[in-house]
C-alpha positions, -999 to +999 in steps of 0.1 A: +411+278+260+391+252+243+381+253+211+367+288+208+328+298+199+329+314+165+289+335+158+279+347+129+246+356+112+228+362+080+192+379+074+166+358+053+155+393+034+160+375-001+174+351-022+210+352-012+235+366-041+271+365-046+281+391-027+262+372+005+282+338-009+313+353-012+313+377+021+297+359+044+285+325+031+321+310+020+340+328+053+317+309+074+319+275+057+358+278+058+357+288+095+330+257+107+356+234+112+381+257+132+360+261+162+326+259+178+304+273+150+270+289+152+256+298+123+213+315+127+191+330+100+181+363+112+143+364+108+142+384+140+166+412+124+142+408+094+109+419+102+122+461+102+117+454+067+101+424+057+064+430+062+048+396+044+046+367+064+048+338+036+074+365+020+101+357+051+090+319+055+096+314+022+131+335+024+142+318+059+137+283+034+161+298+004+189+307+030+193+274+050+189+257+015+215+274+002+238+277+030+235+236+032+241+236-003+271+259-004+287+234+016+270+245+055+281+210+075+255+206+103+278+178+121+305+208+125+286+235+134+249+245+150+229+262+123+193+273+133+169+300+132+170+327+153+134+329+164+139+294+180+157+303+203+132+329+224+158+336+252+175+362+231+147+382+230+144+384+268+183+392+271+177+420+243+149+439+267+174+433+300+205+453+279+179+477+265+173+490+302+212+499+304+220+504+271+231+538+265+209+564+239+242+579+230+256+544+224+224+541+197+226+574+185+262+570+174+255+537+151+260+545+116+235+513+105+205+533+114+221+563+097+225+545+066+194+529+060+170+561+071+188+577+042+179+550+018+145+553+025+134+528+054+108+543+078+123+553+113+111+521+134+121+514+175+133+483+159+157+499+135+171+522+158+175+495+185+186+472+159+222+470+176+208+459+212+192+424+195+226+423+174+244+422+213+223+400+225+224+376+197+263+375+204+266+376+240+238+349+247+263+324+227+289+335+252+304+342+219+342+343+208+350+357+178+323+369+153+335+371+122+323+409+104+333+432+075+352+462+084+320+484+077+306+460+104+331+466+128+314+490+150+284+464+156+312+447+177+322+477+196+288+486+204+283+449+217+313+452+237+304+483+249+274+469+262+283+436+277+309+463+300+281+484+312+261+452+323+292+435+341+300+472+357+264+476+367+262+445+384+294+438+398+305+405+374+318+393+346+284+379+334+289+386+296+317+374+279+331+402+257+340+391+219+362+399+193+358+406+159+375+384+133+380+412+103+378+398+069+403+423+053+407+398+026+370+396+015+366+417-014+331+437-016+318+428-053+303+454-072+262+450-084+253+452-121+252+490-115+291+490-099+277+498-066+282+474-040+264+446-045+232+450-023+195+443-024+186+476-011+201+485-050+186+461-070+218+452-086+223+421-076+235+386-091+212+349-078+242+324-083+211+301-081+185+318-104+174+301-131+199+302-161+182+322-182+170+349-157+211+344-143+221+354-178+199+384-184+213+399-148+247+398-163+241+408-197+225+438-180+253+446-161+261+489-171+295+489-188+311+525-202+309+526-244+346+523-257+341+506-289+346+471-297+381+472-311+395+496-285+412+483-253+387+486-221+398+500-188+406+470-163+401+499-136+370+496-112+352+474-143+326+453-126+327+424-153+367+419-139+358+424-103+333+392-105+348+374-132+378+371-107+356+357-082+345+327-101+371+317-127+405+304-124+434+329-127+446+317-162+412+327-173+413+359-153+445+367-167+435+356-202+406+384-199+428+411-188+448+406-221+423+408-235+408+438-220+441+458-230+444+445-261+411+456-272+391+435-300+364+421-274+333+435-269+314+436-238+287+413-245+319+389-251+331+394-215+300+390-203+290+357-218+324+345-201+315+357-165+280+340-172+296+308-182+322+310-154+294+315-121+276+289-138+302+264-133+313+276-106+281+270-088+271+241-109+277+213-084+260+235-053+228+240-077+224+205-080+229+196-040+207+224-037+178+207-062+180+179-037+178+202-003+149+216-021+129+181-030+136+175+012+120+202+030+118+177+058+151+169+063+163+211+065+136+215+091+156+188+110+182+207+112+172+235+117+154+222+149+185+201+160+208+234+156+177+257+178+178+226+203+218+228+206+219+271+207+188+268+234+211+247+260+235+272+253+217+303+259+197+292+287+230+289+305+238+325+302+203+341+307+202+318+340+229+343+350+221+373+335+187+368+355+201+361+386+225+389+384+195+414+382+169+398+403+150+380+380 
């Protein structure tokens, strides 16, 4: 096989934080140069909850900045937006006509966020059929996923079979997920996971002083000052050991069993460690930002490149049923 197609995704439904950077963000700039990458901002997947037009423009901008910034390479990979590429939408309705209820009922995404409040939509529920189609119009290897996101493969899988079975072919290309087992889910300032829908999240590219005030904020238990803190599920750990270097990390764990440093100590630390972490991605991002033209460009190029692509499959998806 030649160098295989590697598709993954990320929705523009805010400023990306560092649990976006460190689960999705860094996997995907690792994996661009170990096949053929596409990378698309999800604005499609978006609008079940992002109502404000200017709200999602402006979001779709922050992502591809920041992805570019991070370290995104649009020579080794095809990064666009996924409303550029209009044939996905026409391959979602053809799989909706197959596509199982049962298959939809089962999905624990639509489960999930119906608890946490979001209003029962067609597009939530069918939420999975778009997710299939943005995978199998890429005639898609490996997509890269969470084990939590593991069953978004399945059900893709499930569906491409059903097509191929119904119309005698093997017109989808079934994929395989790529399971980051070593991607650690950091905790939010609240130790939840680290998610929007919470509001407990951490901008790596906030402005310093609002970046500061998020982690000072962060809840911590109330063992005094000169006791030893618990190293044990503590969220100031957890992210300190995703920015600093291990001497440092090790340095703090002393320190945490020891006893002797307060919180706000530890805090000032992690603050000072994702600064510098991030510090020379903030500045490549300051220039992205003053050239608003030039991530356009890509973002056209990368639709242009995914287009030629997925006109290829829907030409056979379409004559497979008729169309």
């Amino acid at each position: 096989m030649s160098r295989p197609r590697i598709l993954s995704g990320i929705q523009p439904t805010g400023i990306p934080h560092l649990g976006n950077y460190f689960g999705m963000m860094r996997p995907a700039i690792e994996m661009q140069a170990s096949g053929d990458a596409y990378y698309f901002i999800a604005d499609l997947h978006a609008l079940t909850t992002v109502r404000d037009a200017a709200v999602l423009r402006r979001n779709v901008q922050a992502v591809a900045v920041d992805f570019l910034a991070c370290g995104l390479d649009p020579s080794q990979c095809t990064f666009f937006r996924q409303s550029d590429v209009p044939e996905v939408t026409e391959l979602t309705w053809i799989l909706s006509t197959l596509t199982p209820m049962g298959l939809l009922e089962r999905c624990h995404s639509f489960k999930d966020k119906i608890a946490r409040g979001l209003s029962a939509s067609h597009g939530l529920f069918s939420y999975p059929v778009l997710m299939a189609a943005d995978i199998l119009i890429y005639d898609s290897h490996l997509v890269p996923v969470g084990q939590d996101q593991k069953q978004h493969i399945e059900v893709t899988r499930d569906i491409a079979v059903k097509f191929n079975e119904t119309y005698g072919g093997n017109f989808l290309r079934l994929p395989e997920p790529v399971i980051r087992e070593n991607v650690a889910t950091l905790p939010g300032l609240d130790g939840r996971k680290m998610s929007k829908s919470y509001n407990n999240t951490i901008e790596p590219f906030a402005e310093e002083k609002i970046l500061r005030k998020r982690i000072m904020s962060i809840t911590t238990d109330s063992t005094p000052l000169e006791e030893p803190k618990p190293i044990e599920g503590s969220t100031i750990l957890a992210l300190y050991r995703a920015v600093a270097p291990p001497a440092d990390v090790a340095e703090m764990e002393r320190q945490f069993c020891e006893g002797g440093t307060g919180y706000g100590e530890f805090k000032q630390r992690l603050f000072e460690a994702v600064v510098k972490f991030f510090r020379p991605m903030r500045e490549r991002r300051a220039e992205l930002i003053a050239d608003r033209e030039g991530v356009e460009a890509i973002l056209k190029k990368g639709a242009a490149q995914a287009r030629e692509t997925a006109r290829g499959v829907l030409m056979r998806v379409r004559d497979a049923v008729g169309l």
